[in-house]
N, C-alpha and C positions, 0 to 999 in steps of 0.2 A: 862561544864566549871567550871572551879574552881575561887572561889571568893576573892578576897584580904580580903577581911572583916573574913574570918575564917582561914588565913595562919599565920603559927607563925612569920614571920616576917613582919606583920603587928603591926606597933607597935606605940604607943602616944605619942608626943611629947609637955610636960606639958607649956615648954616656949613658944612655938608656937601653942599653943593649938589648935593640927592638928596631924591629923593619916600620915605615911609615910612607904614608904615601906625599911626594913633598907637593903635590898641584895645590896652588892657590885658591880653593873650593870655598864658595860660600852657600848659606846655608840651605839656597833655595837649587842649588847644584847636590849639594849633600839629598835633597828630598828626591830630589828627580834620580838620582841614581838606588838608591836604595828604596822608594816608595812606588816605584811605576814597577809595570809588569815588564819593562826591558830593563835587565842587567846588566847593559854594556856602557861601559864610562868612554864618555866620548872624548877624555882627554889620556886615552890610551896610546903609547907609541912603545913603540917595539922596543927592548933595549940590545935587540942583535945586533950589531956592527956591522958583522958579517952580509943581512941580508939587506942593509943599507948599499953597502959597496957595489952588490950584483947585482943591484938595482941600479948602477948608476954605469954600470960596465956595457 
Protein backbone atom coordinates (compact mmCIF):
# COMPACT_ATOMS: atom_id res chain seq x y z
CA UNK A 1 0.00 0.00 0.00
CA UNK A 2 1.26 3.22 -0.75
CA UNK A 3 1.34 6.05 1.86
CA UNK A 4 -0.06 9.59 1.79
CA UNK A 5 2.96 10.60 3.80
CA UNK A 6 5.43 9.97 0.65
CA UNK A 7 2.87 11.01 -2.40
CA UNK A 8 3.47 14.29 -3.91
CA UNK A 9 0.44 15.56 -3.34
CA UNK A 10 0.62 15.39 -0.12
CA UNK A 11 1.11 18.58 0.90
CA UNK A 12 1.27 21.50 4.20
CA UNK A 13 -0.96 23.71 4.78
CA UNK A 14 1.02 26.68 6.89
CA UNK A 15 -2.46 28.54 7.94
CA UNK A 16 -3.88 25.47 9.02
CA UNK A 17 -0.97 23.97 10.28
CA UNK A 18 -2.07 20.46 8.82
CA UNK A 19 -0.93 18.03 6.00
CA UNK A 20 -3.89 17.63 3.32
CA UNK A 21 -4.13 15.78 0.38
CA UNK A 22 -4.44 18.48 -2.59
CA UNK A 23 -6.22 15.85 -5.63
CA UNK A 24 -9.18 17.16 -6.99
CA UNK A 25 -11.41 14.22 -5.45
CA UNK A 26 -14.95 14.00 -5.75
CA UNK A 27 -17.29 12.54 -3.82
CA UNK A 28 -17.76 9.23 -5.63
CA UNK A 29 -13.67 8.93 -5.76
CA UNK A 30 -13.93 9.84 -1.92
CA UNK A 31 -16.28 6.38 -1.63
CA UNK A 32 -14.33 4.27 -3.82
CA UNK A 33 -11.18 4.94 -1.92
CA UNK A 34 -12.21 4.61 1.49
CA UNK A 35 -15.53 2.18 1.03
CA UNK A 36 -14.01 -0.69 -1.23
CA UNK A 37 -11.85 -3.44 0.05
CA UNK A 38 -8.77 -1.91 -2.11
CA UNK A 39 -6.81 0.84 -0.21
CA UNK A 40 -4.84 2.14 -2.81
CA UNK A 41 -5.58 5.78 -4.18
CA UNK A 42 -5.13 5.53 -7.72
CA UNK A 43 -4.03 9.12 -7.92
CA UNK A 44 -0.84 8.30 -5.88
CA UNK A 45 2.49 9.56 -7.32
CA UNK A 46 5.52 9.40 -5.73
CA UNK A 47 6.94 12.45 -4.43
CA UNK A 48 10.86 11.25 -4.89
CA UNK A 49 12.63 13.35 -7.29
CA UNK A 50 15.15 11.24 -6.96
CA UNK A 51 13.60 8.06 -8.31
CA UNK A 52 11.85 10.14 -11.00
CA UNK A 53 15.46 10.99 -12.50
CA UNK A 54 16.79 7.16 -12.29
CA UNK A 55 13.89 6.46 -14.05
CA UNK A 56 14.64 8.54 -16.85
CA UNK A 57 18.76 7.84 -16.76
Amino acid sequence: MKDCETCAYYEYDEENEAYYCSVNMDEDDYARLFGGSRQECRYYRSGDEYAVVKHQI
